[in-house]
C-alpha positions in Angstrom: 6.8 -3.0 -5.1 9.3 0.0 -4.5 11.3 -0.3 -1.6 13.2 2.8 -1.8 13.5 5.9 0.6 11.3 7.8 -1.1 8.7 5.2 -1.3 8.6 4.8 1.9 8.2 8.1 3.0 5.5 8.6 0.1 3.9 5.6 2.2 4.1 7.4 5.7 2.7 10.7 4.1 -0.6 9.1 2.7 -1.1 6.5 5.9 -0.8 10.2 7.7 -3.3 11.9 5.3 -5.9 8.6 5.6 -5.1 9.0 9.2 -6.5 12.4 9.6 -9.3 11.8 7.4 -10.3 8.6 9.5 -10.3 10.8 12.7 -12.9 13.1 10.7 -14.7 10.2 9.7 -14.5 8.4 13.0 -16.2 12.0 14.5 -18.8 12.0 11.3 -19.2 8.0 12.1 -19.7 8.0 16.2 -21.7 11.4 15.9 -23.9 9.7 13.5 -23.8 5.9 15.9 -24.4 7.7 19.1 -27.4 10.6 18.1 -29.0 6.7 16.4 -28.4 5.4 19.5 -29.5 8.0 22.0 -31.7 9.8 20.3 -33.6 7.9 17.5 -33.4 4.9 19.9 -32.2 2.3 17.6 -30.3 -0.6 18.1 -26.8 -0.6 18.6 -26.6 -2.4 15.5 -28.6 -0.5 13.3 -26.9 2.4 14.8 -23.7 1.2 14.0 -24.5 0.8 10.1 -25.7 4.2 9.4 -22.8 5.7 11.3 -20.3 3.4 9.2 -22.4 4.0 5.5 -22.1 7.8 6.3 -18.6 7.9 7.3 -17.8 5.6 4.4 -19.3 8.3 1.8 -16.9 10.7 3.6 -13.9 8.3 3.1 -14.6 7.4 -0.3 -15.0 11.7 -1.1 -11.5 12.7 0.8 -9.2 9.5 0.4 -10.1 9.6 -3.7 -9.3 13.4 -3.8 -6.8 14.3 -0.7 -5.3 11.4 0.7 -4.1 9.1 -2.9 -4.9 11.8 -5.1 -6.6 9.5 -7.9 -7.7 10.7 -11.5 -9.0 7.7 -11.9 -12.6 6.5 -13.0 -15.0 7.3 -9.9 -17.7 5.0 -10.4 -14.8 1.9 -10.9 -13.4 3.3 -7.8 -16.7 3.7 -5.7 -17.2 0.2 -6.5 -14.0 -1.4 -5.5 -14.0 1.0 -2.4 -17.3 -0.4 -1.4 -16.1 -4.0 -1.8 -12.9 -3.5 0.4 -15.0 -1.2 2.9 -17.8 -3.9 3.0 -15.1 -6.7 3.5 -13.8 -4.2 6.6 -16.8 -3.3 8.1 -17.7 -6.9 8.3 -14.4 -7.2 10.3 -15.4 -4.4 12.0 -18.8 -5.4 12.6 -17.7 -9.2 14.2 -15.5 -7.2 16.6 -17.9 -5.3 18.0 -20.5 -7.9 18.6 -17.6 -9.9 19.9 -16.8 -7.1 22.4 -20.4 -6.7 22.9 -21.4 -9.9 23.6 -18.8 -12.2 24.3 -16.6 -10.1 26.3 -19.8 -7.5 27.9 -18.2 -4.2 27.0 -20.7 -1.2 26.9 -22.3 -0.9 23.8 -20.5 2.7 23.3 -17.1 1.2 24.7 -17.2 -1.8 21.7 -18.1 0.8 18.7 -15.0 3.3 19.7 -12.7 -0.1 20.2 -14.2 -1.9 17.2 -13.1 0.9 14.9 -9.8 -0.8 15.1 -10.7 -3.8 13.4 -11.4 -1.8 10.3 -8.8 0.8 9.9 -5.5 -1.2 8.8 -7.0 -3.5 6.8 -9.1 -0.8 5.2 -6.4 1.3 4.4 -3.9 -1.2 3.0 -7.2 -2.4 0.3 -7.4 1.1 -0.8 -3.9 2.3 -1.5 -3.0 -0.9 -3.0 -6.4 -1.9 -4.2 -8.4 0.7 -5.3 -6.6 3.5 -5.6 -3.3 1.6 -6.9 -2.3 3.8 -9.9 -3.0 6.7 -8.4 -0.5 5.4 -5.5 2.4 5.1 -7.7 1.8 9.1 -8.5 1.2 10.5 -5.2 
């Protein structure tokens, strides 16, 4: 691993970019959780899975083009950003029923504060993971 100046600045740029493409995502995400929720009626659960398999389209779209800039093969790449994104949401998922139903937060309290269970560890699997060539080049 390159610990040089550059490097590190290279680093702060794409956390940046896979920042701003998370708060798109995030919108995408809870748009899709809370219309589940509110309008279609479904469980808080349920609703949390379609918003997350929608946003994680998004992510895969934006972070593979914009964000890490990879030429690389897209069906590899779908499938190792699935894996990592199924690993996180998991994460994700435990948090939220721990805030839920451990610790009685609001339903729409625990999805905003569980998003933080997924986004480090998320991002750190795809820019060394499955985008890794592609993040020597960008």
């Amino acid at each position: 691993m390159d610990f040089s100046k550059s490097s590190f600045i290279a680093f702060i740029q794409q956390a940046f970019k896979y920042g701003l493409v998370g708060v798109v995502n995030t919108i995408v995400s809870l748009g899709t959780i809370f219309i589940a929720m509110k309008v279609i009626h479904c469980s808080y659960i349920l609703s949390n899975i379609m918003g997350y398999s929608v946003g994680i389209a998004c992510s895969f779209f934006f972070n593979k083009r914009w964000t890490f800039k990879s030429t690389g093969n897209a069906q590899i790449e779908m499938l190792i950003f699935l894996g990592i994104s199924g690993v996180c949401y998991l994460i994700q998922l435990a948090g939220l029923v721990f805030l839920k139903e451990a610790l009685h937060v609001k339903a729409e309290i625990a999805q905003v504060l569980a998003i933080a269970f997924y986004t480090m560890p998320n991002f750190l699997g795809n820019k060394f993971i499955t985008f890794r060539n592609a993040a020597r080049v960008s």
